[in-house]
C-alpha positions in Angstrom: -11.5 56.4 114.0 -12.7 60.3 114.7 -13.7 62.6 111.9 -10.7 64.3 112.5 -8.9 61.3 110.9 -11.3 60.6 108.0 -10.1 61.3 104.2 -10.9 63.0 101.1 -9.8 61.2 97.8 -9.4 63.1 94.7 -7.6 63.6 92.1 -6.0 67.4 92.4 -6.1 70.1 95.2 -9.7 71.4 94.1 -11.2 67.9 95.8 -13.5 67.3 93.1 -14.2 64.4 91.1 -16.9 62.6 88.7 -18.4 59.7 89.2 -17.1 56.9 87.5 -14.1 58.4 90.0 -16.7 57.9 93.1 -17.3 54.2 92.1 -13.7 53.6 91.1 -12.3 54.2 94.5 -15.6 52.5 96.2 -15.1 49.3 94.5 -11.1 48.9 94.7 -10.0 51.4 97.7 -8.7 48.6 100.2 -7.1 51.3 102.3 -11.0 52.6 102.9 -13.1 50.8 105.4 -16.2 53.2 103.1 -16.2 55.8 100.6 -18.7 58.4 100.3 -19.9 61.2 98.3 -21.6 64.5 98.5 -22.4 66.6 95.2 -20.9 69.9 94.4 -24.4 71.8 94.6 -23.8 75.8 94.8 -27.0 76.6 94.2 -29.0 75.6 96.5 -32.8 74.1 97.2 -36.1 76.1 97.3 -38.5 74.5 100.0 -42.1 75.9 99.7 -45.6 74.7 101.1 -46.8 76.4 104.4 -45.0 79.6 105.1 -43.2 81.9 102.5 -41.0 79.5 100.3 -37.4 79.5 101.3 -34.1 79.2 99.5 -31.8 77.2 101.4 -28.4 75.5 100.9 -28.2 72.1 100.4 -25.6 69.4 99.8 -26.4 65.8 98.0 -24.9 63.4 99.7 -24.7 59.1 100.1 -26.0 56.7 102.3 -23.1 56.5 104.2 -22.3 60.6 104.2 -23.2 60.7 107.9 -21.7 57.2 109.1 -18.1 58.0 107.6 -18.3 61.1 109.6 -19.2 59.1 112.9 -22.8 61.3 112.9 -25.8 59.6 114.5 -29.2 61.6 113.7 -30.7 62.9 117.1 -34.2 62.2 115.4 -35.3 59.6 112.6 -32.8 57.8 110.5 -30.2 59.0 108.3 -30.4 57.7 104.3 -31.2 53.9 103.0 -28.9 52.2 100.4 -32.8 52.2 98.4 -32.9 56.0 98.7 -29.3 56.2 97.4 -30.1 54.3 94.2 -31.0 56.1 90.9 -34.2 57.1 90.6 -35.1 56.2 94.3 -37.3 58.4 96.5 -36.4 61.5 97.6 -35.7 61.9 101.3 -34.1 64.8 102.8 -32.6 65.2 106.7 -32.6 68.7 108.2 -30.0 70.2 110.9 -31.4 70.9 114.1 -31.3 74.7 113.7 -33.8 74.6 109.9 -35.8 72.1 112.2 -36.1 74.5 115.0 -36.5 77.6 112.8 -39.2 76.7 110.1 -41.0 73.9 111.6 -41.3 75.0 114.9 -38.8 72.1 116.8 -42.2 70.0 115.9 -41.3 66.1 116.6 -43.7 65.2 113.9 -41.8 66.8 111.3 -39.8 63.0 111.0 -41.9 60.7 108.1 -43.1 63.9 107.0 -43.4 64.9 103.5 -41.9 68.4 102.0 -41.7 70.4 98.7 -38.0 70.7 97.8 -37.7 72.2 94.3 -41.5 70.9 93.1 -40.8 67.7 94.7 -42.3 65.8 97.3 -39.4 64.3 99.5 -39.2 62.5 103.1 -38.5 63.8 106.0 -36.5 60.8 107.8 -34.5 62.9 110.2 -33.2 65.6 112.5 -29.5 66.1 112.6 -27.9 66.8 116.1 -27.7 70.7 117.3 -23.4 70.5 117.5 -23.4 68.9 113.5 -21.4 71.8 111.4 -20.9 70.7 107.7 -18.2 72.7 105.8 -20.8 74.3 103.2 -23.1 75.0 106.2 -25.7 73.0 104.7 -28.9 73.3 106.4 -30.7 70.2 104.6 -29.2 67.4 103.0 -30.7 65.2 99.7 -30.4 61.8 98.9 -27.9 61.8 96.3 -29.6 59.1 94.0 -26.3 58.6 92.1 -26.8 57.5 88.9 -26.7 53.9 87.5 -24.4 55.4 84.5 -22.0 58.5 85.6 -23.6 61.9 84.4 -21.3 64.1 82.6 -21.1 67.7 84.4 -21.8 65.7 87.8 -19.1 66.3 90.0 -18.9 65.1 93.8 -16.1 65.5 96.7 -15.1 62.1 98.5 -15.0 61.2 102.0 -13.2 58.2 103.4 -12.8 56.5 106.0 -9.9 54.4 106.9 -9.6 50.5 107.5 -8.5 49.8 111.3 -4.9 50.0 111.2 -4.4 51.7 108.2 -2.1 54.9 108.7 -2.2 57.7 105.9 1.1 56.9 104.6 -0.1 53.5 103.8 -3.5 54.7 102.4 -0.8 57.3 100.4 1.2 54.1 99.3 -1.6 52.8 97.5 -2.7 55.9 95.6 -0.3 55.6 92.7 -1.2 51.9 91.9 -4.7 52.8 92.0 -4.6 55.6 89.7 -2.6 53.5 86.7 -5.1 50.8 87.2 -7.8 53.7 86.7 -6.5 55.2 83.9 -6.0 52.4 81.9 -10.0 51.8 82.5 -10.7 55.2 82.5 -8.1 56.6 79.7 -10.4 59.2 78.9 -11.5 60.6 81.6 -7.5 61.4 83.2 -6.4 64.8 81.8 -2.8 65.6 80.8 -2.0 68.1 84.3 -3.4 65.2 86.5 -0.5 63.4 88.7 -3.1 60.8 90.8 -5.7 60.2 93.5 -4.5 61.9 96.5 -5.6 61.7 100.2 -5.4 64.5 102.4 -6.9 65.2 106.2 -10.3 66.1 106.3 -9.4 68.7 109.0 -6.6 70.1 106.2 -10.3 70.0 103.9 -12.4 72.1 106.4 -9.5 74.8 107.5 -8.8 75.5 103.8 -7.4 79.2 103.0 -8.0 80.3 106.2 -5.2 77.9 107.7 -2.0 80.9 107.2 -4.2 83.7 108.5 -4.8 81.4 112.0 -1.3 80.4 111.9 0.0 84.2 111.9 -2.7 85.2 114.7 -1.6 82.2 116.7 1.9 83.7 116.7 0.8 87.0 117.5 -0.8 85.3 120.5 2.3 83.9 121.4 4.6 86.8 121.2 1.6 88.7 123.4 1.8 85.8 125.9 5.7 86.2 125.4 5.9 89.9 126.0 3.5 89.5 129.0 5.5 86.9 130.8 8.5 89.2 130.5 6.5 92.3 132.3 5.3 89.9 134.6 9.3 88.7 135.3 10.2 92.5 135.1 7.4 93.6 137.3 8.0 90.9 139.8 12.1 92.0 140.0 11.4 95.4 140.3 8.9 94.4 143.2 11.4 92.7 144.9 14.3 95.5 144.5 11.9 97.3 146.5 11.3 94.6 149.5 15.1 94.0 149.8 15.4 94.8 153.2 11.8 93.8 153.9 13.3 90.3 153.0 16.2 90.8 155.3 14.4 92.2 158.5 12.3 88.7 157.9 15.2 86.7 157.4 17.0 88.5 160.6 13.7 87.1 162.6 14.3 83.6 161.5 12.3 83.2 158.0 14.4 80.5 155.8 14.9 81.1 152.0 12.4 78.5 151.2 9.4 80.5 153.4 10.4 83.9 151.8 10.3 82.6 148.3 6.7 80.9 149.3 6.1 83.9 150.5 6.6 85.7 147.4 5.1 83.2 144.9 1.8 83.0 147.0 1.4 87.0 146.8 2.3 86.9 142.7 -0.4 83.8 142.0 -3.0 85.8 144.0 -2.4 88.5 141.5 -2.6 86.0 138.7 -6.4 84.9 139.7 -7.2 88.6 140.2 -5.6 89.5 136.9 -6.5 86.0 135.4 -10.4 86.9 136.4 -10.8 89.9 135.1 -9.3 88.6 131.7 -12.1 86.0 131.7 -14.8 88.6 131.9 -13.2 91.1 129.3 -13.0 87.6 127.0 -16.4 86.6 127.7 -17.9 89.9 126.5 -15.2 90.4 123.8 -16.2 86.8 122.0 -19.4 88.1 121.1 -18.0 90.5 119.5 -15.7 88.9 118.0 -18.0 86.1 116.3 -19.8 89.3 114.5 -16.2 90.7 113.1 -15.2 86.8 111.8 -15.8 86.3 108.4 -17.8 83.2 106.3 -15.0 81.9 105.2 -13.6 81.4 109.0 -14.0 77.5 109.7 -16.7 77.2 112.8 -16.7 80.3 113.6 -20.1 80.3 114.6 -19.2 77.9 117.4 -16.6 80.4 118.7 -17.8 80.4 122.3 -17.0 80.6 125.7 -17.1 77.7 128.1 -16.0 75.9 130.8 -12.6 74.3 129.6 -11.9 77.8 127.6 -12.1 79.5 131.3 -10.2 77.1 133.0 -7.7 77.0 130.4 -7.3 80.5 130.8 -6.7 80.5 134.4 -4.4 77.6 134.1 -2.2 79.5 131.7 -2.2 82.6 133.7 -1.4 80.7 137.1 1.4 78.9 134.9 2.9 81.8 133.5 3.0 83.6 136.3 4.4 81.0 138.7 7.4 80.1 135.8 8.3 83.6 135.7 7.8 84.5 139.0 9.5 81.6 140.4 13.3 83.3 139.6 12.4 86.8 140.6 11.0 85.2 143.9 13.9 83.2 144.7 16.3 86.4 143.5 14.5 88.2 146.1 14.3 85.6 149.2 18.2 85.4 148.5 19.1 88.0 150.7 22.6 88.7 152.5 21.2 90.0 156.2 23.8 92.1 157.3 24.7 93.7 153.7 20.9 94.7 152.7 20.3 96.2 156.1 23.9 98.3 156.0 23.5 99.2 152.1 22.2 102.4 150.9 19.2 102.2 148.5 20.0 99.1 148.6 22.9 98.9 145.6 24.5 95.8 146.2 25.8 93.6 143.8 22.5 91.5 143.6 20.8 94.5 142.6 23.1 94.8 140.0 22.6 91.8 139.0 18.8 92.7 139.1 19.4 95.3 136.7 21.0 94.1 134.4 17.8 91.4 134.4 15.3 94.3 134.0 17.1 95.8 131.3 17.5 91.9 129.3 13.7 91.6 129.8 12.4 95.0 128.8 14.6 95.2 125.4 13.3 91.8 124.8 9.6 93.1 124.7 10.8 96.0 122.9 12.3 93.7 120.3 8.3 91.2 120.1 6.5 94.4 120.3 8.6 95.4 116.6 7.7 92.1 114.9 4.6 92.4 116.1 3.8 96.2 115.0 5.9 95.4 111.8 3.6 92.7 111.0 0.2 94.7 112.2 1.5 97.7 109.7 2.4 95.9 106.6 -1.2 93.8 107.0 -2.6 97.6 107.0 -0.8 98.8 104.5 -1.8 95.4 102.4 -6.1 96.1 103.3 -5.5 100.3 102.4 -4.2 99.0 98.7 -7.0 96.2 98.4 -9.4 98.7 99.2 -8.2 101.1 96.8 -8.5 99.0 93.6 -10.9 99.6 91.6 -13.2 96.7 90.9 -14.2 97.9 87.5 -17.9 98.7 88.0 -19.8 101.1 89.9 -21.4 99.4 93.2 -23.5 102.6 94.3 -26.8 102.3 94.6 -27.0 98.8 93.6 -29.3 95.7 95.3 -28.4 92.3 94.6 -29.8 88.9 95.2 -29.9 85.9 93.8 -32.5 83.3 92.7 -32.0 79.1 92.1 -34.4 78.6 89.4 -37.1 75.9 89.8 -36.8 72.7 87.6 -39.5 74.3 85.8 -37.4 76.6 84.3 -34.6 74.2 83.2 -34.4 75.3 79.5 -33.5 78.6 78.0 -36.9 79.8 76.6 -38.6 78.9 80.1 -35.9 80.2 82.0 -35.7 83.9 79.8 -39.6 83.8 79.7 -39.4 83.9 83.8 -36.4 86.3 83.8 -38.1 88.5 81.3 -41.1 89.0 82.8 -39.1 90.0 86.1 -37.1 91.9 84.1 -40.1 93.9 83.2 -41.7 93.9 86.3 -39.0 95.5 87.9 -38.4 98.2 85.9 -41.7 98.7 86.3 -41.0 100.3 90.2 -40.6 104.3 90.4 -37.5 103.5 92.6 -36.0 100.9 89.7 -33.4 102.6 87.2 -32.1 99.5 86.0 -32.4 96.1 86.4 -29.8 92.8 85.3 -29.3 89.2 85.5 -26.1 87.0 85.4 -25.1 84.1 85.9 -22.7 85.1 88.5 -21.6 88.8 89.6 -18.5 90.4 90.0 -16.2 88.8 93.2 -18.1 85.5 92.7 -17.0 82.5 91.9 -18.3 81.4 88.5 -17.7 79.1 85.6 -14.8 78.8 83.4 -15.7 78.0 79.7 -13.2 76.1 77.1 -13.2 78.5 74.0 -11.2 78.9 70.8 -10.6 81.9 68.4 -11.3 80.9 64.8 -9.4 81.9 61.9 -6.1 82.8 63.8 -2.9 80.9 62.0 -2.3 79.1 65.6 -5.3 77.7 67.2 -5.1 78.1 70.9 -7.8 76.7 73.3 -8.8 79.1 75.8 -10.5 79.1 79.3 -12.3 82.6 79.5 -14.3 83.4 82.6 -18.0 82.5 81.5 -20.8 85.4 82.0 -24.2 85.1 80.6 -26.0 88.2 81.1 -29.1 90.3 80.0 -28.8 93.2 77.8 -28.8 96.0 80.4 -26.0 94.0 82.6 -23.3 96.4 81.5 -25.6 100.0 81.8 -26.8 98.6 85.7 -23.0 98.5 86.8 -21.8 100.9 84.8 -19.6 98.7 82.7 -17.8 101.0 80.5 -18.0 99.7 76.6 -15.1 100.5 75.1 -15.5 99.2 71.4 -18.5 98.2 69.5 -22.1 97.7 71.6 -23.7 96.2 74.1 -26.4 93.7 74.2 -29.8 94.3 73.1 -33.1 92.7 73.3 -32.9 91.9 69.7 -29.9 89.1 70.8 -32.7 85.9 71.2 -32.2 82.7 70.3 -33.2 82.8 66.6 -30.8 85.9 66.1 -26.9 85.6 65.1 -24.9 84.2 67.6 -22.5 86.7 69.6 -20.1 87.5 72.1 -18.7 90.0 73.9 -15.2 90.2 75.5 -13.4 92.3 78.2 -10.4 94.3 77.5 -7.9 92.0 79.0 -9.3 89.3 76.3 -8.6 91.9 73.7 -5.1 92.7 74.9 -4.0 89.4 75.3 -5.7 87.2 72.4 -5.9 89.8 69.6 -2.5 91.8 70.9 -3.5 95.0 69.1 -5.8 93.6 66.1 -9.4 95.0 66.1 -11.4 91.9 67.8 -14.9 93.5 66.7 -16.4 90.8 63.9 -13.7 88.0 64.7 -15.4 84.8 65.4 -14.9 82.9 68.7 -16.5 79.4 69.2 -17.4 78.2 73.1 -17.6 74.5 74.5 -14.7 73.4 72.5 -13.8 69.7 73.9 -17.2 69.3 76.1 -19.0 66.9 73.8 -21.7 67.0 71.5 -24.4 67.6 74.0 -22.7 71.1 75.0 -22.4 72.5 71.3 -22.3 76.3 70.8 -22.3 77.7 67.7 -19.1 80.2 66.6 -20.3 83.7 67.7 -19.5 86.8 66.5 -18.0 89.1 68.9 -19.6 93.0 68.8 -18.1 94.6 71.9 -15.2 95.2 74.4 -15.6 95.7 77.8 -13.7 97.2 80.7 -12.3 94.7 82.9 -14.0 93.7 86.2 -12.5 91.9 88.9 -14.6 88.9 88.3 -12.7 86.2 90.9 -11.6 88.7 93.8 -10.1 92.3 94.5 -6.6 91.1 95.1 -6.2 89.0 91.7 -5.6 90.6 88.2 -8.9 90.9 85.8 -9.1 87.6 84.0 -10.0 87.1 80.1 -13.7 87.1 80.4 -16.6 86.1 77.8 -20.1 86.9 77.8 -23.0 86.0 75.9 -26.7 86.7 76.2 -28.9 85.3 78.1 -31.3 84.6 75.5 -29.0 82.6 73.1 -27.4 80.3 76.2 -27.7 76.5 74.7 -30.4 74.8 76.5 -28.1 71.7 77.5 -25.8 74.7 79.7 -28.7 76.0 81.3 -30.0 73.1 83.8 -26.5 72.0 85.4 -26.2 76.2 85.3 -29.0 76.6 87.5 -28.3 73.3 89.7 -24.7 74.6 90.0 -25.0 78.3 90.4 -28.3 80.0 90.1 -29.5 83.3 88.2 -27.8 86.7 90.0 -29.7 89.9 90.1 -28.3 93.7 90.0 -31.0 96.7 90.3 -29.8 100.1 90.0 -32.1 102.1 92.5 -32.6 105.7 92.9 -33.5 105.4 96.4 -31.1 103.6 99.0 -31.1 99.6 97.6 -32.0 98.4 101.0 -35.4 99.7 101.4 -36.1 98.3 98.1 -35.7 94.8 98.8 -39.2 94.0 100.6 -40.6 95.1 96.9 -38.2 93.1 95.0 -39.5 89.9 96.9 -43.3 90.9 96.2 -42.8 91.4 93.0 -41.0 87.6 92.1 -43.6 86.1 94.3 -46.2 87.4 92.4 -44.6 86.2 89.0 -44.2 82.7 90.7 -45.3 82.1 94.3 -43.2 79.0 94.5 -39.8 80.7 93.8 -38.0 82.4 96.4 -34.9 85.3 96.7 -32.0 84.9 98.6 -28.5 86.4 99.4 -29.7 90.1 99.2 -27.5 92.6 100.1 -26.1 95.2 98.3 -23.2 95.8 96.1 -21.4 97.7 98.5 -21.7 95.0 101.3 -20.5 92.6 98.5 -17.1 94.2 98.2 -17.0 95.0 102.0 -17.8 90.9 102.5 -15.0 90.7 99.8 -12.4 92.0 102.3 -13.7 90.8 105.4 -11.3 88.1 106.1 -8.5 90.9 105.3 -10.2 92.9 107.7 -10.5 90.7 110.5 -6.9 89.6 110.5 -5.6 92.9 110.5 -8.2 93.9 113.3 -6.8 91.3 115.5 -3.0 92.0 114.5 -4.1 95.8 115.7 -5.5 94.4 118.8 -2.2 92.5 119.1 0.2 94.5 118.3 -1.4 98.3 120.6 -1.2 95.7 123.7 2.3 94.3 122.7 3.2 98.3 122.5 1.3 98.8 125.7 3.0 96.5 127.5 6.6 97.7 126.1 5.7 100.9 127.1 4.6 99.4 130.9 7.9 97.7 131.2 10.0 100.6 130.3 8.1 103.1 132.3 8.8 100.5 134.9 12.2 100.5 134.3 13.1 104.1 134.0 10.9 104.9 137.4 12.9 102.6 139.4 15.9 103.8 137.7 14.7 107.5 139.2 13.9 106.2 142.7 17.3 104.6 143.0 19.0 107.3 141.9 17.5 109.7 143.5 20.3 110.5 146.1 22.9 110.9 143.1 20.2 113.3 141.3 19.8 115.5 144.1 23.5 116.1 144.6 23.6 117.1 140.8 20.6 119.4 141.4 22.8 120.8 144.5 25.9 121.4 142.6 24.3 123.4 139.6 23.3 120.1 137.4 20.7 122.3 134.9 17.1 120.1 135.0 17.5 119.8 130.9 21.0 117.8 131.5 18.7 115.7 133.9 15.9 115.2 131.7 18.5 114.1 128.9 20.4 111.6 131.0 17.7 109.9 132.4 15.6 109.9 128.4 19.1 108.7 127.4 19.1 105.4 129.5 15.5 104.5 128.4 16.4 105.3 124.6 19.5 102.6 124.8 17.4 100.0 126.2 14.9 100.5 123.0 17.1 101.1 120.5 19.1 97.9 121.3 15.4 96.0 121.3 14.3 97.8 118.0 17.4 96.7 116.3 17.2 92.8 117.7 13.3 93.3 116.6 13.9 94.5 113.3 16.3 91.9 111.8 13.8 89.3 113.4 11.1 90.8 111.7 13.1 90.5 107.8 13.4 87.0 109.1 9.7 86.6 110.3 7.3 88.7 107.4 8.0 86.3 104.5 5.5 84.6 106.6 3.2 86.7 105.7 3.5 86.7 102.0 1.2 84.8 101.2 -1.7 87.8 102.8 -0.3 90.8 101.0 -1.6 92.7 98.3 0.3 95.7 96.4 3.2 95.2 99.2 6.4 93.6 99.9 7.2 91.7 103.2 10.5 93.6 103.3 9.0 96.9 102.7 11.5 100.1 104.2 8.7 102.4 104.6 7.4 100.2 106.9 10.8 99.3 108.8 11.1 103.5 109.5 7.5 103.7 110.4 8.0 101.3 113.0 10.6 102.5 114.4 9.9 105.8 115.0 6.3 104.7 116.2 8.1 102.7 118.8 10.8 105.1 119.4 8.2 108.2 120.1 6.3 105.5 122.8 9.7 104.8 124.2 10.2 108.8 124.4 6.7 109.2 126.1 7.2 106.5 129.0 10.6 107.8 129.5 10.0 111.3 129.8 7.3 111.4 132.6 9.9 109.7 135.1 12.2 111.6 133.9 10.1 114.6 134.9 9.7 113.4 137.9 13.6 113.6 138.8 13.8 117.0 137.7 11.7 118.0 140.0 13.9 116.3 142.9 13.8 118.7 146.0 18.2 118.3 146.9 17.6 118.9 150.7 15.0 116.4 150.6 16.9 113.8 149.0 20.2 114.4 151.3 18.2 114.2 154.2 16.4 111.4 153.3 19.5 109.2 152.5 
C-alpha cells in the first residue's frame, strides 16, 4: 500500500498520544499490518564537533518509522529493533540535503560517529534527496522508547494497513479497541475523549492549509472557465467575420466537414502558440511563487516545474480550446452559399443566432469575474483588519532567536546560571537596551498549564497560557503593567513564590475583584512529580496575542524564570526550548553576528537558531493570509481582464456591424453624444445582467470562505457595492473606446462602402 494510504491512530484531532497508547494499538491493532511512532520533539537537536555547532530539527522516531512509509535509505540502513529498545545506542539518519550541506555529500559519513546534544550517536544512513517529512526534519533519532511509558512523553502514530483492509473496516474496529483500552487504561482516557480514530495521512500532512488550496483551486477553475468562454466568444466573433470567406470556399466545392477542419486546425495552432508562451510565463513565475508560499504550505518546497506539469499544460490548453472551438467552428463552416454572398454585413439569421451566443458568453464571464473579485476583496478586506490588530507589545527594534538548551542544563539552577550569565553578557553590548528570555514568544505556540485559584467559594480548574520569563520580559516588549510590578531579580528560587497574570485573566477569573495578593496554585492534576507551590500573584498585564493575530488574547500566566520547578524544566527544554527578545538601539539585524559570538563564548557547544526579528515574526504570522489573497488578486485582475477582453470584443463587432446604420444616423443629424450613449448602453445591459447573476452566486459561494476571515462577514454590503461598481467602471472603459470609434464614423464613407 502507498503512503498516501497509510494511517495515523489517535485518540482526538490533535494526533497525539502517550505511550502506553503506542503499545496499546501495537499489540492488539489487527486492522494494522505495523504501527509506528515518532515523538512530538519541538525543540530540536544541537549537533557540534567540526564546524560551528548547529541547531537543527529533529524528530524521534521507531524502527519501522521509514518502512511504514514505504522509504528505503539511499545510503546505510535505516534503525534496528536493538536501537529502538530503551536505553539502546543512539543512531541518527540524516536527509540527503543535512548530508550534502554539513558533511560535504562525503560517503563516509555512514558508520560514522556524531555529537547530537553531548552525545555520541551513529551515523547508519542517508535518506533519499525526494524524502519530505511533515516537520521538515532534517535528522532523525532513534526513539529508544521506554520499557515503562514516561509521563509527559507524547508521540504521533503511523499505520499501516493489513492487505485488504479498507479504512472503513480499520474505522469498524476503533470503538472495540478503545473500550477494551480503557478498561486497562481507566486512567489514562479523559472525560472529552470519544476513541481511537484513523484518519488519511495525506488529510495529516495538508492540515490547515487544505480550505485555502480548496478556494485557490476554484479560482483556477473559474479562470479556466472565463477563459474558455473568451476563447468560444473570440472564436464566434472570428467566424462572423469569415462568413462569406466560408461561402466563397464552399461555392468552390469545400464540404462542411473541410471548413470546420479548417477552422479547428487554425484555433489549435493558436492554442500551442498561446499554450507556449504560458509555459514560459509559468516557468519563471514558479520561482517566484515558491519564495511568496508560506511554512505552513505542505511541500511547497517541491513546487516545481517539470515535464508532466508542461505537458499537462499543453494538453489542457489544446483541450480547451478544441471543446470550445469545436461549436464556433462548425457555426461557422455552416454556411448558406447563396444567402451569405447576397446579405449585407452579413446579418442573417445565423448571425443572429451568433449574437445572441456572444452576448450568453460574455455575461457569463461578467458573472465568474464578480465571484471571483468578490472573493479577492473580502480576503483583502479580511488581511487589512489582521494587520491592524494590535498584538499587544511593541515589535520595533527587537531581535529574536531561540536556543534548545543542552542536557547540561536540564535543571532550573543550571539552566538560569547559563541564561543569566547571557543575560548579562548581552546587556553588556553598546547596541543592547534590553534583553529577555521566555519560554515561548508572542504568536508561538506554547504550553498550556492546569491551574486553580485558591480561596474562591467555587473552585474552578483552569488552563492559562504558560509563560516563564525573566524579569525584564515585560520592559524588552514593552508590555504595559497595569497593576502591581513586574518581575525582579530578587524572584529566585529561595524567594516567595509568585505569579503574574494578563488582563483577560483578571477580567474573567476575578470579574472586577482586585487579583493583586490572591493566591493561584499551577500543576493541579499533573502528579506529584510536577508540584508547584500556591503563588502569590503581584501584577497585571496587558494582553498579548500569545496563539496568533486573528484569535482573541487568552487568560495567560507567567512566572519567573528562576522559581520554574526543576521537574518542568527538562521536558520544557526537550519540547520547546528557551526564546530570546533584545531590544536594540541599532537596526536588530546587524546585531545578530554579535549575539551568536557572545553565546559561543559562554558555551562553545550551544548554538542560536530561528533569528529574525520581531517584525518578520508578525509578517511570517500573516504570511499564509498574504499568499492566498496574492493569488486571489492574481486571479481575480485576469478574470477582470478577460471580462473586459470579451466585452470590448463584443461591443467592437457590435460597431463594425453597425456601421452602415450609424452612418445614416450621423447623416440625418444623430448628435455623436446619442451615439456614444447607445452604443455604452448595449455593453452596460450585457454587464449588468452578468453582475446581477454573479452576485447572488457569490452570497451563495463566500460562506466558503468563512472559515479565512477575520473582522469580516462573508456577506458583507460594502463589499457587494465595491464590486460592482469596480466592475461596472471596467465595463464603462472597454465600452467607451468602441464606442468612440463609431462616433467618429465618416457617413459618406460608410454609404459608400455598403
Amino acid at each position: 500500500m502507498k503512503v498516501g494510504s497509510s494511517f495515523r491512530g489517535n485518540l482526538d484531532s490533535d494526533s497525539m498520544v502517550e505511550g502506553t497508547h503506542y503499545r496499546f494499538l501495537q499489540e492488539y491493532g489487527h486492522s494494522f499490518e505495523s504501527v509506528e511512532a515518532h515523538e512530538v520533539v519541538t525543540s530540536g537537536a544541537n549537533v557540534s564537533g567540526g564546524t560551528e555547532p548547529e541547531h537543527l530539527v529533529s524528530a524521534a522516531v521507531s524502527a519501522g518509522f521509514f518502512r511504514v512509509l514505504g522509504v528505503v535509505p539511499a545510503r546505510g540502513r535505516a534503525f534496528t529493533e536493538e536501537e529502538d529498545r530503551p536505553n539502546g545506542p543512539c543512531a541518527v539518519v540524516l536527509t540527503d540535503g543535512l548530508w550534502r550541506r554539513r558533511y560535504g555529500a562525503d560517503p563516509s559519513t555512514v558508520g560514522r560517529s556524531i555529537t547530537l546534544n553531548d552525545e555520541s550517536c551513529l551515523v547508519t544512513g542517508i535518506l533519499p534527496p525526494s524524502f519530505r517529512f511533515d516537520q521538515n526534519a532534517e535528522i532523525f533519532t532513534s526513539l529508544r522508547f521506554p520499557a515503562v511509558p514516561e509521563s509527559g512523553h507524547y508521540y504521533c502514530m503511523l499505520a499501516r494497513l493489513n492487505p485488504g483492509v479498507t479504512v472503513e473496516q480499520a474505522r469498524l474496529e476503533m470503538p472495540a479497541l478503545f473500550s477494551r483500552f480503557k478498561a486497562a487504561h481507566g486512567n489514562l482516557v479523559d472525560d472529552g475523549e470519544t476513541g481511537f480514530q484513523v484518519k488519511p495521512y495525506l488529510d495529516s500532512i495538508v492540515g490547515d492549509a487544505r480550505p485555502s488550496l480548496w478556494v485557490l483551486q476554484g479560482a483556477v477553475g473559474l479562470v479556466l472557465l472565463m477563459a474558455c468562454a473568451n476563447v468560444a466568444n473570440l472564436l464566434l466573433l472570428r467566424g462572423s467575420g469569415r462568413t462569406r470567406e466560408m461561402a466563397v470556399r464552399a461555392a468552390l466545392g469545400a464540404d462542411r466537414g473541410r471548413l470546420a477542419r479548417q477552422l479547428i486546425t487554425e484555433s489549435m495552432l493558436l492554442a500551442c502558440l498561446g499554450g507556449g508562451l504560458g509555459l514560459l510565463i509559468a516557468h519563471w513565475g514558479i520561482s517566484v511563487l515558491r519564495s511568496m508560499a508560506p511554512d505552513s504550505l505542505p511541500r511547497a518546497a517541491d513546487i516545481s516545474f517539470d515535464l508532466p506539469v508542461a505537458g499537462f499544460a499543453l494538453f489542457l490548453s489544446g483541450f480547451t480550446v478544441l471543446i470550445f472551438g469545436l461549436v464556433p467552428a462548425l457555426q461557422a463552416s455552416r454556411v448558406d452559399v447563396t444567402t451569405s454572398l447576397k446579405a449585407l454585413s452579413g446579418r442573417t439569421s445565423a448571425e443572429i443566432g451568433r449574437a445572441r451566443s456572444r452576448v450568453l458568453l460574455v455575461g457569463t464571464e461578467v458573472a465568474l469575474s464578480t465571484i471571483l473579485l468578490t472573493g479577492a476583496v473580502l480576503l483583502m478586506r479580511s488581511f487589512v483588519a489582521l494587520r491592524d490588530v494590535s498584538p499587544g507589545f511593541d515589535p520595533t527594534s527587537v531581535l529574536t532567536f531561540r536556543i534548545s538548551p543542552l542536557p547540561r542544563y536540564s535543571t532550573t539552577p543550571a539552566l538560569w546560571d547559563f541564561e543569566h550569565q547571557v543575560l548579562r553578557q548581552l546587556s553588556a553590548l553598546p547596541a543592547v537596551d534590553t534583553v529577555a528570555s521566555a519560554i515561548c514568544l508572542p504568536l508561538q505556540i506554547g504550553p498550556d498549564m492546569p491551574a486553580a485559584v485558591l480561596g474562591q467559594r467555587q473552585s474552578t480548574t483552569l488552563g492559562p497560557v504558560y509563560r516563564t520569563v525573566s524579569p525584564d520580559y515585560f520592559r524588552a516588549l514593552r508590555i504595559p503593567i497595569i497593576r502591581g510590578r513586574s518581575f525582579a531579580d530578587t524572584d529566585t528560587a529561595d524567594a516567595t513564590p509568585v505569579i503574574i497574570i494578563n488582563n483577560s485573566f483578571a477580567q474573567q477569573v476575578f470579574m472586577g475583584r482586585d487579583p493583586l495578593g490572591e493566591h493561584i496554585q499551577l500543576g493541579i492534576g499533573l502528579g506529584a512529580e510536577y508540584a508547584d507551590p500556591p503563588r502569590v500573584i503581584v501584577g497585571v498585564v496587558g494582553n498579548v496575542r500569545e496563539t496568533s493575530l486573528d484569535q482573541p488574547a487568552q487568560i495567560t500566566v507567567f512566572i519567573p524564570r528562576a522559581q520554574v520547578p526543576s521537574s518542568l524544566t527538562a521536558p520544557i527544554n526537550r519540547l520547546v526550548g528557551t526564546s530570546w527578545v533584545v531590544r536594540t538601539k541599532i537596526p536588530p539585524a546587524q546585531l545578530a553576528g554579535d549575539v551568536r559570538r557572545t553565546i559561543l563564548t559562554i558555551d562553545p557547544q550551544q548554538p542560536i537558531s530561528n533569528v529574525s526579528t520581531m517584525e518578520q515574526m508578525l509578517s511570517t504570522g500573516v504570511r499564509h493570509q498574504r499568499f492566498t489573497l496574492l493569488l486571489m488578486i492574481i486571479f481575480a485582475a485576469l478574470g477582470i481582464l478577460i471580462a473586459a477582453v470579451g466585452i470590448y470584443g463584443v461591443v467592437s463587432y457590435g460597431v463594425t456591424q453597425r456601421t452602415h446604420e450609424i452612418g445614416i444616423r450621423i447623416a440625418l443629424g444623430e448628435r455623436t453624444g446619442n451615439v456614444l450613449r447607445m452604443i455604452i448602453e448595449n455593453g452596460l445591459k450585457i454587464a449588468l445582467i452578468g453582475i446581477g447573476i454573479g452576485t447572488v452566486a457569490s452570497l451563495m459561494m463566500v460562506r466558503l470562505l468563512s472559515g479565512l476571515l477575520f473582522g469580516v462577514r462573508p456577506t458583507d454590503p460594502v463589499t457587494f457595492v465595491a464590486v460592482a461598481f469596480l466592475l461596472l467602471v471596467v465595463v464603462l472603459l472597454a465600452c467607451y473606446f468602441p464606442a468612440r470609434r463609431a462616433t467618429k464614423v465618416d457617413p459618406v464613407v460608410a454609404l459608400r462602402h455598403e
